[in-house]
C-alpha positions in Angstrom: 95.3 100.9 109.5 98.5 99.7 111.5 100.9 98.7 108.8 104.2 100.2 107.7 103.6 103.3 104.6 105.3 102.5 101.5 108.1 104.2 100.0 108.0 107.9 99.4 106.7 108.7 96.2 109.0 109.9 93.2 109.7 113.8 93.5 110.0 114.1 90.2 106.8 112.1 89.3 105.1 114.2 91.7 105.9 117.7 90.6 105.6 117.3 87.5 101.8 116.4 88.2 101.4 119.3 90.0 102.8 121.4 87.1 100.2 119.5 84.9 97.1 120.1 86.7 97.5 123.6 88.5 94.5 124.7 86.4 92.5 122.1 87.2 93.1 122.6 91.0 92.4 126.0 90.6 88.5 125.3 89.7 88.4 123.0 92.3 88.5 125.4 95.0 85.2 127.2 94.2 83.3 124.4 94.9 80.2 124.3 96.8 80.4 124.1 100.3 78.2 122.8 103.1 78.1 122.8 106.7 80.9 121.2 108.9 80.9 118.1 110.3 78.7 117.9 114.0 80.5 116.9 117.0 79.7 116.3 120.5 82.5 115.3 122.8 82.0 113.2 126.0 84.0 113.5 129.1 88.0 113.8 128.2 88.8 112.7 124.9 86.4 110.4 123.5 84.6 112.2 121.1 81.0 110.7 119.0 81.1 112.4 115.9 79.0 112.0 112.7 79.1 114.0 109.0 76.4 115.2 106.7 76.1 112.6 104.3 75.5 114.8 101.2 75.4 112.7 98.3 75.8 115.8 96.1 78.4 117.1 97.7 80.7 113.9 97.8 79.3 113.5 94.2 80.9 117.1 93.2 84.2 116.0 95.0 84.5 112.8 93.2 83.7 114.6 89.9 86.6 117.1 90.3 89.3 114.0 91.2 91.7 113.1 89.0 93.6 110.0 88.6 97.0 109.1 87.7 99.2 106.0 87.5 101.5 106.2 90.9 104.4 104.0 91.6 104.6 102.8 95.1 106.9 100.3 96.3 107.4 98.1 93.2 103.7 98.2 92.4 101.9 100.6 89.8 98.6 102.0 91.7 96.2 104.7 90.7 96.0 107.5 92.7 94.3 111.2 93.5 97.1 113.2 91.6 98.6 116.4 93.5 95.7 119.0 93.3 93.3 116.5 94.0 95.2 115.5 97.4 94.9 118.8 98.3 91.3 119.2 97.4 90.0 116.1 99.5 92.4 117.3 102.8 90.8 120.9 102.8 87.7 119.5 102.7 87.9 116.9 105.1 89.9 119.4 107.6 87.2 122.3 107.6 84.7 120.1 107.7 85.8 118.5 110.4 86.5 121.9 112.3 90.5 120.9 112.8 91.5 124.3 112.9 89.8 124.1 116.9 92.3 121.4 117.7 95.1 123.4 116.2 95.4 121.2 113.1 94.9 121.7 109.4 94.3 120.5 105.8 98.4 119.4 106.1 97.7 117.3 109.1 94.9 115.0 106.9 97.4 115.1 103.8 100.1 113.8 106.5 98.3 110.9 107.6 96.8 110.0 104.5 100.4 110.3 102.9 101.7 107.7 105.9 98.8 104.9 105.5 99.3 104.2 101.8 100.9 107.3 99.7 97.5 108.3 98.7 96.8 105.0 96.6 94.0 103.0 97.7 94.5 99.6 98.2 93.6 96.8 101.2 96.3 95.8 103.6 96.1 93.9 107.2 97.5 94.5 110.4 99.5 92.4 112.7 96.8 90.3 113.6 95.6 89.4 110.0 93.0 92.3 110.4 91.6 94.0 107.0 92.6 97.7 106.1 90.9 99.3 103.9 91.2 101.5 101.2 93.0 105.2 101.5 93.0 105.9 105.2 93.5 102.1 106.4 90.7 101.8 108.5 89.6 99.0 110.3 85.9 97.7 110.1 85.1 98.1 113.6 87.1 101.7 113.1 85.3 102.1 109.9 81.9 101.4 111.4 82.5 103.4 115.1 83.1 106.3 112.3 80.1 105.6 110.5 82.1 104.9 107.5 79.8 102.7 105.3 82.4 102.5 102.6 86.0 102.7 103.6 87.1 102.1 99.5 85.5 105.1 98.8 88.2 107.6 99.0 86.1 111.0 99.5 84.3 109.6 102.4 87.2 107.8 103.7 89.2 111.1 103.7 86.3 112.7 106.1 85.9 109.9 108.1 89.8 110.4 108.4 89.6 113.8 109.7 87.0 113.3 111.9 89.6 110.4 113.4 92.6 112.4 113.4 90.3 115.2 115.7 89.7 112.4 118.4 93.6 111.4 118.0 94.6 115.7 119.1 91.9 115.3 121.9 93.4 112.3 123.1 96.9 113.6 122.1 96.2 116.5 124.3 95.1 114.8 127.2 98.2 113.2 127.3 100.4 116.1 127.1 98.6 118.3 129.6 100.3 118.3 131.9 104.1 118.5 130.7 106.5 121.3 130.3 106.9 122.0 127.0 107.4 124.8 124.6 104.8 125.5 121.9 107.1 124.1 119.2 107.9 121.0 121.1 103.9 120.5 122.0 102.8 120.8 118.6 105.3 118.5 117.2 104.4 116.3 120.6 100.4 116.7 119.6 100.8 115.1 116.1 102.9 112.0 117.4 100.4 111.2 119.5 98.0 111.5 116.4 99.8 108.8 114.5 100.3 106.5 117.5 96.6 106.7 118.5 95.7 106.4 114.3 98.1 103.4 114.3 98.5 101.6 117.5 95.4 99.4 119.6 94.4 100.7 122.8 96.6 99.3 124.6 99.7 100.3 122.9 98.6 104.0 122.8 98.8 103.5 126.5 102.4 103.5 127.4 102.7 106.5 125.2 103.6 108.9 127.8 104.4 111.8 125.4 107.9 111.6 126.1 108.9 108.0 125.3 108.0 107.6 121.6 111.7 106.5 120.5 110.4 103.2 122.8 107.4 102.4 120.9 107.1 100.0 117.9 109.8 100.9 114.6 106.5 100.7 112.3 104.9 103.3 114.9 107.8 105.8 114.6 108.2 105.2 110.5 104.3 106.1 110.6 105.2 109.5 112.9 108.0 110.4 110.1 106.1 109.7 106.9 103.3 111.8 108.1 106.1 114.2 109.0 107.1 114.1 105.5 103.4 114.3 104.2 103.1 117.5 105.8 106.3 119.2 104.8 104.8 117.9 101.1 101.6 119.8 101.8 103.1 122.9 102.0 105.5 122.9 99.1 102.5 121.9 97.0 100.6 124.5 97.9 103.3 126.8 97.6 104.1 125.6 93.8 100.4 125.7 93.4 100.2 129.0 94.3 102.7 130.3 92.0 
């Protein structure tokens, strides 16, 4: 899940999708809704968390998904149109409890938005590694999560919330003890969240939560797509909502 997001999609592509299925996202939101995920953390921030496996709720999200042809880069990929987006990143968020660590549905639309503009595909990291499907993941990633199918984009989501709550633990941890103002932090909190979803172990280390502009170009493209992806959130929502 460490590679460079593509382009940002069309605005005009995009909107126009919303405007198209504002109904549909509607019904969406009254779906049924089972317990959140189960976590127990371990000293710090390492976290072991696990998900109810419902197969009829992950049935009744994929049911409600709709797909739509999505340029990205100079390709021509299906992907979750606008309302459907939003659908999988509230789920995955309140089931993963984010709102403890501060974070919401926008945060899980962000860094989906960063790994592959929401269209499924496989790509590799630097050292040749496979990265699959939505949320990029790893195998060893995939499997720590216990992901058992990272192409599948409704459990990939969750498995991606789950990881982007260890990435605000860890996030935190780093930024306990600096001075900073509760604007700064929280903007400080979610670059750590793409550098621990994007980097290796040891390249999250010399993150000391005030040299980012050091670290890798891809790492800091990844902090301002997901940026962008969560400035998108909101002015879905807001169009949604009107």
């Amino acid at each position: 899940m460490r590679i460079a997001r593509s382009p940002v999609l069309s605005a005009a592509t995009g909107f126009f999708g919303v405007a198209l299925a504002c109904a549909t996202f509607v019904a969406q939101q009254h779906g049924p809704k089972l317990p959140r995920l189960r976590t127990v953390e371990l000293p710090r921030v390492e976290i072991v968390a696990t998900y109810d496996r419902d197969a009829a709720y992950f049935d009744d999200l994929r049911a409600q998904l709709h797909w739509v042809p999505t340029k990205v880069g100079g390709e021509v990929l299906m992907a979750p149109d606008f309302p459907s987006r939003l659908l999988l990143a509230k789920s995955a968020a309140q089931r993963a409890d984010l709102a403890e660590v501060g974070l919401s549905y926008k945060d899980v639309y962000a860094i989906i938005d960063a790994e592959t503009s929401w269209a499924p595909r496989t790509g590799a990291s630097r050292d040749g590694t496979p990265n699959l499907g939505i949320a990029q993941f790893e195998p060893a990633t995939a499997k720590a999560l216990g992901l058992r199918n990272p192409d599948d984009p409704v459990e990939a989501v969750h498995a991606a919330a789950m990881h982007i709550k260890e990435a605000a633990l860890w996030s935190q941890d780093k930024l306990r003890t600096l001075k900073l103002g509760k604007a700064e932090r929280a903007e400080k909190l979610r670059e750590g969240i793409s550098i621990y979803y994007n980097l290796s172990t040891r390249g999250r280390n010399q993150w000391t939560g005030m040299n980012t502009a050091q670290l890798p170009v891809q790492t800091q493209r990844h902090i301002a797509n997901a940026r962008h992806g969560a400035q998108e959130a909101s002015a879905l929502e807001a169009q949604l909502r009107t």
